[in-house]
C-alpha positions in Angstrom: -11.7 -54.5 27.0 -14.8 -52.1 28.5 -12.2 -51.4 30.7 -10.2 -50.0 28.3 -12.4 -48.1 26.7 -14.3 -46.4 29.8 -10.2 -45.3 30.8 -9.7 -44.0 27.4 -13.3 -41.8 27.4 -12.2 -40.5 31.4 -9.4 -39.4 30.1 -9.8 -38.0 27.1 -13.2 -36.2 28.0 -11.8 -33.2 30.4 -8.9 -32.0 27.7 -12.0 -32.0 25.1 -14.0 -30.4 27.8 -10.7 -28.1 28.2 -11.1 -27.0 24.8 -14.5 -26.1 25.2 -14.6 -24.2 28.4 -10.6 -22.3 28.0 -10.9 -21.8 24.7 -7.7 -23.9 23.8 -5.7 -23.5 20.2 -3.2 -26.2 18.8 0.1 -24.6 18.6 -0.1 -24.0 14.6 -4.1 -22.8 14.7 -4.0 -19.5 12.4 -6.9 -17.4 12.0 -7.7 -15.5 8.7 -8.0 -11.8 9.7 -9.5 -9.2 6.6 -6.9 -6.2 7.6 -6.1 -2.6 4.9 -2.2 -2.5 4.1 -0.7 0.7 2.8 2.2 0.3 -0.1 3.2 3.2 -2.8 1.0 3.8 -5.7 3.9 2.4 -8.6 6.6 5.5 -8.1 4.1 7.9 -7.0 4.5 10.3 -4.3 1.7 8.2 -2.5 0.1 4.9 -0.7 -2.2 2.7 -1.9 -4.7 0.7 0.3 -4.3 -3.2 -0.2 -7.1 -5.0 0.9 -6.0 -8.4 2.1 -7.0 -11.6 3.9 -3.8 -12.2 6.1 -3.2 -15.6 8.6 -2.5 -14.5 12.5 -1.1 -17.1 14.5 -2.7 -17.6 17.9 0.7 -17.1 19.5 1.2 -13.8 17.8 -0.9 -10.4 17.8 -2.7 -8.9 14.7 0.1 -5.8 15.0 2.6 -7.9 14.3 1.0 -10.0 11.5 0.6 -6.5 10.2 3.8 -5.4 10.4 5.1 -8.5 8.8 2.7 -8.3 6.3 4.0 -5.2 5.3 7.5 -6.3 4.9 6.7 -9.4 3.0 5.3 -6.9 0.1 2.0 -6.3 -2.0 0.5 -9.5 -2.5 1.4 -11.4 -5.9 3.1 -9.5 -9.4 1.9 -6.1 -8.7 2.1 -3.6 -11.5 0.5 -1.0 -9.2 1.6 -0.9 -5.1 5.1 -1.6 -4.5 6.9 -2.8 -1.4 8.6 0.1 0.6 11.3 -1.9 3.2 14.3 -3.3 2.1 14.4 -7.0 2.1 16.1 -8.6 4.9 14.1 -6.6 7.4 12.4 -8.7 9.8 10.1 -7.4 13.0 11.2 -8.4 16.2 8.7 -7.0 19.0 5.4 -5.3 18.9 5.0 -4.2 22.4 1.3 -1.6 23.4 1.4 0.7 25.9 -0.9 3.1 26.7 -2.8 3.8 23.3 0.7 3.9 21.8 2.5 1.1 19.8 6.1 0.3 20.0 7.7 -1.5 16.9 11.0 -2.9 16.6 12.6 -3.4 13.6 15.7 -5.2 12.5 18.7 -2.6 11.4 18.2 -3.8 7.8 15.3 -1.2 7.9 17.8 1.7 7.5 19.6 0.2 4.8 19.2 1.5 1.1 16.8 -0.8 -1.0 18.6 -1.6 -4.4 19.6 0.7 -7.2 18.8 3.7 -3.9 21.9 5.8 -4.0 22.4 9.0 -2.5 25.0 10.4 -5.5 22.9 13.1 -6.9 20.3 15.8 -5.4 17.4 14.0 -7.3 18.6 10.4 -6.4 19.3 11.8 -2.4 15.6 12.9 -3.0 13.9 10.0 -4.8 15.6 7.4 -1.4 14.1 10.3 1.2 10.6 10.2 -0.6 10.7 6.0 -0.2 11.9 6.6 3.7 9.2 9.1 4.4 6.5 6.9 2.9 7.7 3.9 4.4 7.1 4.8 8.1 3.6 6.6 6.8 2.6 3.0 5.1 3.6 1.6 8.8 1.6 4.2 10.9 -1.2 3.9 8.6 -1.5 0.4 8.7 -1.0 0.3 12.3 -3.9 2.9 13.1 -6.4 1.7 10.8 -8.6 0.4 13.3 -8.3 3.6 15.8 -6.9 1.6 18.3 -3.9 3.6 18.9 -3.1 7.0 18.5 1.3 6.5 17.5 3.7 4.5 16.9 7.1 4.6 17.7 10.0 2.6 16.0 12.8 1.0 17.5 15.7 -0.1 15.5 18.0 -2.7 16.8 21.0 -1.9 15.9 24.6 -4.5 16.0 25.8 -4.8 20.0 27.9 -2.8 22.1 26.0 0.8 20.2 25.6 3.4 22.9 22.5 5.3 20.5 19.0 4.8 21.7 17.4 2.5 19.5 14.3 5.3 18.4 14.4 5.8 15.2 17.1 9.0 14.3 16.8 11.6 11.8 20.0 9.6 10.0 16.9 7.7 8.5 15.8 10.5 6.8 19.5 11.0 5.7 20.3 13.9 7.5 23.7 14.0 9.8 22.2 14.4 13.1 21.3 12.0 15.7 18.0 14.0 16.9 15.1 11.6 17.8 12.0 12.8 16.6 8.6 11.8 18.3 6.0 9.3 17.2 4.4 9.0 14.3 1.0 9.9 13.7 -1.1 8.6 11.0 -0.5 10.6 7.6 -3.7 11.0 5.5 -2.0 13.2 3.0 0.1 10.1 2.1 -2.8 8.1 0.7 -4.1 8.3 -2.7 -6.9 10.1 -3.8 -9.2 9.1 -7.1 -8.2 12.3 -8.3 -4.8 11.8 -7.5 -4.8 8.3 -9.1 -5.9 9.9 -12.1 -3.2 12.7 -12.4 -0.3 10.0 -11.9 -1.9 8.1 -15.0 -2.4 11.2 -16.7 0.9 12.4 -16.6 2.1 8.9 -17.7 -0.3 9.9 -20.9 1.7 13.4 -20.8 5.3 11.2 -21.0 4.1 8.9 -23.4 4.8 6.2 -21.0 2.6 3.6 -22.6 3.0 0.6 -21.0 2.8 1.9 -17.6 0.0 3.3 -18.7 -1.9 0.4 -19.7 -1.4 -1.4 -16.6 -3.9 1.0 -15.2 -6.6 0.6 -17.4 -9.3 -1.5 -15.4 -11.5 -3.8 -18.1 -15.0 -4.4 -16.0 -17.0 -7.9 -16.7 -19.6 -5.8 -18.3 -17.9 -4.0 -21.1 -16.5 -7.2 -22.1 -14.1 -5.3 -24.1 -10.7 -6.7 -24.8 -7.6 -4.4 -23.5 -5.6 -2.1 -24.9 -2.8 -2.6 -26.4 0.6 -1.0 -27.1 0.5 0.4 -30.5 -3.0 1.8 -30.3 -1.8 3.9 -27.1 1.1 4.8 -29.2 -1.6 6.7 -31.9 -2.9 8.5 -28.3 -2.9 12.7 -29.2 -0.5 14.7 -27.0 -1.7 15.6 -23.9 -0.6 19.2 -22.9 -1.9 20.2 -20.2 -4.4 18.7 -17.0 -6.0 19.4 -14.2 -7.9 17.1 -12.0 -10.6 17.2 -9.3 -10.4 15.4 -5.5 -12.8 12.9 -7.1 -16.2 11.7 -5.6 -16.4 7.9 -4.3 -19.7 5.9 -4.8 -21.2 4.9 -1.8 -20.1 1.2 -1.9 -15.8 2.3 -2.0 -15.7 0.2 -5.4 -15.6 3.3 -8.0 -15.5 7.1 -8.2 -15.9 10.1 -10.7 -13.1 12.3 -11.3 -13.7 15.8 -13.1 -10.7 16.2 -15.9 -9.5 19.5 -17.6 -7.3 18.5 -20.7 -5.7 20.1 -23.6 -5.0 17.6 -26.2 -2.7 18.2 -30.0 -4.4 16.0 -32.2 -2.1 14.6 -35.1 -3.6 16.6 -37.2 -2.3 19.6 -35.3 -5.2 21.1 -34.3 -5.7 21.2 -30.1 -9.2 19.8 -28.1 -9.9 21.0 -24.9 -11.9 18.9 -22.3 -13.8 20.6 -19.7 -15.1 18.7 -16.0 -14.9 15.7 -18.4 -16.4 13.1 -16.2 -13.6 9.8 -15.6 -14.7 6.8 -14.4 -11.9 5.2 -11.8 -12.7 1.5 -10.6 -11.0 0.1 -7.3 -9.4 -3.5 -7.3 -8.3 -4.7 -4.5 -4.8 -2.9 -4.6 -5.7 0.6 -5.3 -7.7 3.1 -8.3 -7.4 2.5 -12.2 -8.7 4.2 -15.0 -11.8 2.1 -16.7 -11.2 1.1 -19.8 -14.7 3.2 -21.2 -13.3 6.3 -19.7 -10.5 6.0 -21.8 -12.1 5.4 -24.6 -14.8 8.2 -23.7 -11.8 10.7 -23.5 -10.1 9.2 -27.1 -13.5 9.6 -28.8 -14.0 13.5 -27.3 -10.8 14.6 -28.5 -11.0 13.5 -32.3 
């Protein structure tokens, strides 16, 4: 029996000892990596950051946890940042070389996501705006930590296709099969606080309520209950706006936004707001309008 034992310690002591020293991982070890994902900002021309905790298997590299990431789509019911590839894609190398980052993509990255047709001049523009941001929200995403400087995507397309496998200008819809160079990272994609604030604005302007109210941030402190439909629907007419870049607080989680507003009361007479100060709050997925500011603006234009 001590015979046993003492064979079962020898044996077992230099795989532990293994772990130690090589710095072994079971096959299925994941570790939990805090990384900045960029999706559109509802159907705004823009990106908004999603700050996530995603799971990076040992046998894979953060780029392409990343890149899936990004596929899978904003994290839980989103009523602000929505997904930008069509579903089906799937990522099937992430290669580095150089300072540059080679992705390759499934061909179900080319495809049209649903209801995306091409039949009219404002439809053909609405699928090129989702295209354009789609490979920003990739290069962003990719370059967030300044490890690379591009990235250029590959597309795998079905067998026996003599065309490279870069990414063509038929992705941006346009009949030619010219390859265009890597992408660089695209700041003017991402979404200002003042930008933030002229997308919900001009939901105000369209009378687009409940949109609207999915943007209105309640804090703990103003322990305020939220809007709801029918007092929105009693908002005066907003005419006219202008908005400043906005100003960020030092800790990321808010920011002031100067607003220029003409308002038609019900009454019929008009209010004009001048560098009204608007309190924007950050969540996790992007800017929304505090609640107070809202309420600050209401008040102001009785």
């Amino acid at each position: 029996m001590t015979f046993m034992v003492c064979l079962l310690v020898t044996s077992w002591h230099p795989f532990v000892f293994a772990q130690e020293r090589l710095g072994f991982d079971a096959p299925d070890t994941q570790k939990q990596v805090d990384a900045v994902l960029y999706f559109r900002y509802q159907d705004s021309p823009y990106l908004t950051q999603e700050s996530r905790r995603i799971s990076v298997k040992h046998t894979e590299s953060l780029e392409r946890a990343l890149v899936q990431a990004l596929l899978d789509g904003p994290a839980g019911a989103s009523d602000l940042s929505v997904r930008l590839f069509p579903k089906g894609t799937e990522v099937l190398n992430v290669l580095e070389e150089g300072g540059r980052l080679f992705v390759t993509l499934s061909k179900q990255a080319q495809e049209p996501m649903n209801d995306e047709n091409t039949y009219s001049q404002t439809a053909r523009d609405a699928a090129l705006l989702r295209r354009r941001l789609a490979m920003s929200s990739l290069v962003n995403t990719l370059t967030e930590y300044g490890k690379f400087r591009d990235v250029q995507v590959l597309i795998l397309n079905d067998p026996g296709l003599s065309t490279s496998m870069r990414l063509s200008m038929r992705y941006y819809l346009e009949d030619s099969d010219a390859l265009p160079g890597p992408l660089t990272r695209d700041e003017e994609a991402i979404i200002t606080p003042g930008l933030a604030l002229q997308h919900i604005m001009t939901l105000w302007q369209r009378q687009d309520w409940s949109r609207l109210l999915k943007l209105v941030a309640v804090t703990g402190a103003e322990n305020t209950p939220p809007m709801k439909l029918e007092d929105a629907q009693r908002f005066p007419t907003l005419l006219e706006l202008d908005v400043s870049p906005g100003s960020v607080a030092p800790g990321g989680g808010s920011a002031v936004v100067a607003l220029r507003a003409n308002l038609l009361k019900n009454t019929g007479d008009s209010v004009t707001l001048f560098d009204f100060p608007v309190l924007m709050l950050r969540n996790h997925q992007g800017w929304m309008l505090s609640l107070s500011s809202l309420q600050a603006i209401l008040e102001a234009s009785k």
